[in-house]
C-alpha positions in Angstrom: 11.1 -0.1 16.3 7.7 -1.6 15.1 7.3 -0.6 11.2 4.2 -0.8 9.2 4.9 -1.4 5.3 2.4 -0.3 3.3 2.7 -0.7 -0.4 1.3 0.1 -3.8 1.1 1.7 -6.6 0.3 4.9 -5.7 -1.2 6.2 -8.7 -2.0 8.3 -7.3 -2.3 8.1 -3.5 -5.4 9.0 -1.7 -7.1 9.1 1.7 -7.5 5.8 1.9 -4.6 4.8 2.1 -3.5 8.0 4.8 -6.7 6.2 6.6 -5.4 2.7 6.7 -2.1 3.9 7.9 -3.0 6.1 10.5 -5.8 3.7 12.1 -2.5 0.3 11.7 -0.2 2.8 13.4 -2.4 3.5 16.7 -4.4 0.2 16.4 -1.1 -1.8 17.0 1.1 0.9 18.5 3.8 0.9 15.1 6.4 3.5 15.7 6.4 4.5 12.0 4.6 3.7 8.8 6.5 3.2 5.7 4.5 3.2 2.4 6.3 1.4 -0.7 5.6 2.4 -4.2 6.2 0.1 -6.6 8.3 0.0 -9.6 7.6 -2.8 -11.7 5.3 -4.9 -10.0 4.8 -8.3 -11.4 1.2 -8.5 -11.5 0.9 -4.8 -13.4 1.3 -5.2 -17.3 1.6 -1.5 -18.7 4.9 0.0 -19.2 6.3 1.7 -16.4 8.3 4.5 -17.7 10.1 7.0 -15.5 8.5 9.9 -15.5 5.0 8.0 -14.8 7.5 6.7 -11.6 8.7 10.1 -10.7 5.2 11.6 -10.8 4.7 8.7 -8.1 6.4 9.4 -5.8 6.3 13.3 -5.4 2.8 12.5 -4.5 3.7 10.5 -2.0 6.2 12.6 -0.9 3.3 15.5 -0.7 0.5 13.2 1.2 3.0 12.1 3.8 4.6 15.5 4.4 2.7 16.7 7.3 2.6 13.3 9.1 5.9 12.8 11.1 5.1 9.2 11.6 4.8 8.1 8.1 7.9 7.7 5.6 8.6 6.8 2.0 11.0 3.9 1.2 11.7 4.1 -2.6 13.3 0.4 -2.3 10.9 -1.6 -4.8 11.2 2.2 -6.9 14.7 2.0 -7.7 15.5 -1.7 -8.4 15.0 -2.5 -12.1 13.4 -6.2 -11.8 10.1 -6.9 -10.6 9.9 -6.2 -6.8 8.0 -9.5 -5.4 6.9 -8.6 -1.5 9.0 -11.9 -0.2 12.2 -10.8 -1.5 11.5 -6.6 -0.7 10.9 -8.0 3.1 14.5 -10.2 3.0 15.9 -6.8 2.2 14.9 -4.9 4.7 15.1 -7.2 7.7 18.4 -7.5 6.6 18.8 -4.2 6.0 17.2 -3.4 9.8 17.6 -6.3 11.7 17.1 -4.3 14.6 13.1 -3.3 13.3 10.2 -5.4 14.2 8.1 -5.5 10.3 4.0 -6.3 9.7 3.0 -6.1 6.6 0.0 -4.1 5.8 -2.7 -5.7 3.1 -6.3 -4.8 2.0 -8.0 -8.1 3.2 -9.3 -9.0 -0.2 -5.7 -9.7 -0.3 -5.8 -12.7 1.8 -8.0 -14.7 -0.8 -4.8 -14.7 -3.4 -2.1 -15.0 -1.1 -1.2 -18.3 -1.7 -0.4 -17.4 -5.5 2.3 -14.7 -4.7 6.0 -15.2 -5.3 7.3 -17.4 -2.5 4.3 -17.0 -0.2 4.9 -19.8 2.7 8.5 -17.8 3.1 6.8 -14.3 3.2 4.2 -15.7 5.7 6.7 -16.1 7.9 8.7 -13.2 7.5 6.7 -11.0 9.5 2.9 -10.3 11.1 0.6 -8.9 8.1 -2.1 -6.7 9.0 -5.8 -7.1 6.9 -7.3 -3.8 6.3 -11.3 -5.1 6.3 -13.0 -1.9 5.1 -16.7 -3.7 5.1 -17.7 -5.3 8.1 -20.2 -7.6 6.1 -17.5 -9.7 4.9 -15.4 -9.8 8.5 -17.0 -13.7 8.4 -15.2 -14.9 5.3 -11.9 -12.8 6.1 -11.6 -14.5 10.0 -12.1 -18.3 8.3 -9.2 -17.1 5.8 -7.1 -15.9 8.6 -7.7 -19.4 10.6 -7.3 -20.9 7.6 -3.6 -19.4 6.5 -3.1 -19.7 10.2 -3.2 -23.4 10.0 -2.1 -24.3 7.0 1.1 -21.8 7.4 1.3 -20.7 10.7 0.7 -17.2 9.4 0.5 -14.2 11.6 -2.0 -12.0 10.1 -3.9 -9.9 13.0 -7.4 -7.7 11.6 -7.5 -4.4 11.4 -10.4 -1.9 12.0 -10.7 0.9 9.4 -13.6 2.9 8.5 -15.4 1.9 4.8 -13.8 4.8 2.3 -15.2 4.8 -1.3 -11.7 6.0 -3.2 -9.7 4.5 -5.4 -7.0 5.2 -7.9 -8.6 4.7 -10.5 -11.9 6.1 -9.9 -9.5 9.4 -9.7 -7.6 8.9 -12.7 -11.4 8.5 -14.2 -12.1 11.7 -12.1 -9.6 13.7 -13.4 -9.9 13.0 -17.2 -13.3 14.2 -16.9 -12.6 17.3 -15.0 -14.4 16.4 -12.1 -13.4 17.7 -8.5 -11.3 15.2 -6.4 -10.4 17.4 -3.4 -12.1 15.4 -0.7 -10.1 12.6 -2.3 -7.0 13.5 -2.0 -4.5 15.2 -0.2 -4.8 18.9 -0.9 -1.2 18.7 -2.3 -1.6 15.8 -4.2 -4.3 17.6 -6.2 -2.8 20.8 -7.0 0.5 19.0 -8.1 -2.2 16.6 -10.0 -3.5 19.9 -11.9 -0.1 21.5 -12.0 1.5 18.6 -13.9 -2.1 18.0 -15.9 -1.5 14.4 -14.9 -3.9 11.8 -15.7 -5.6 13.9 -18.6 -7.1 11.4 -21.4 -6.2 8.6 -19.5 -2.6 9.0 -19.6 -0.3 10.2 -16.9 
């Protein structure tokens, strides 16, 4: 099977990221989408505690309900160091040798790959997949692909998706002013948001 892995935070997830998934998964014919939330990233500095974790993933649970296609893998949740992309992807390909991986990225991503945790071995790990969301900058995103390409041999293929203005944090913002984030989010995702009265005064 061809797997997309699509990782984050997810703090909480949004459209966006159902967007990106759903356009990598018919752009490049993946059999299934797997979307990763992270548990202690090494590049996040606040506390992670476990209900904040919990919270998490039931929202990710929720978005990805009514999509058959698209699963949660709580690997990088459960292990109790920080969860580097190089060694989450040794895992699984031994873990399913018989599964074909790409690696899904926001292509801002590309500019600051050579500074993640054993970078040359993850870059040849698997194909990764750039997400450019504004054409204006497809330019300076295909002379970073050559570049990595050259320099590492890296398989990194473009990908297509429409410009959405949503992030995480411009919900948490949303939220904590009481402001309506239904075209943001799943429907789910926002009623479990209220529900839980997550994200009130800037603290989940």
């Amino acid at each position: 099977m061809k797997i997309g892995i699509l990782g984050g935070t997810f703090d909480p997830i949004h459209n966006g990221h159902l967007l990106i998934a759903q356009c990598a998964l018919e752009q490049f014919s993946l059999d299934e989408i797997w979307f990763l939330p992270n548990g202690n990233p090494p590049h996040k500095h606040a506390v992670v505690t476990q209900e904040h974790l919990t919270h998490r993933i039931r929202m990710v649970e929720l978005a990805l309900d009514k999509y058959p296609m698209f699963q949660i893998c709580l690997y990088e949740a459960q292990i109790e160091c920080h969860s580097y992309s190089n060694l989450t992807m040794k895992h699984l390909q031994n873990s399913y040798p018989e599964n074909e991986f790409f690696f899904i990225i926001g292509a801002d991503s590309l500019f600051s790959l050579e500074k993640w945790y054993q970078f040359e071995d993850l870059l040849q790990r698997c194909t990764f997949i750039a997400a450019i969301r504004d054409q204006k900058d497809g330019t300076a995103v295909a002379n970073q692909i050559e570049y990595l390409h050259t320099m590492y041999n890296a398989r990194i293929q473009p990908l297509d998706s429409p410009l959405v203005e949503v992030s995480s944090s411009t919900i948490r913002e949303a939220v904590c002013v009481d402001k309506s984030i239904c075209d943001l989010v799943p429907d789910e995702v926002a009623t479990y948001i209220k529900t839980n009265e997550l994200y009130k005064n800037n603290h989940l």
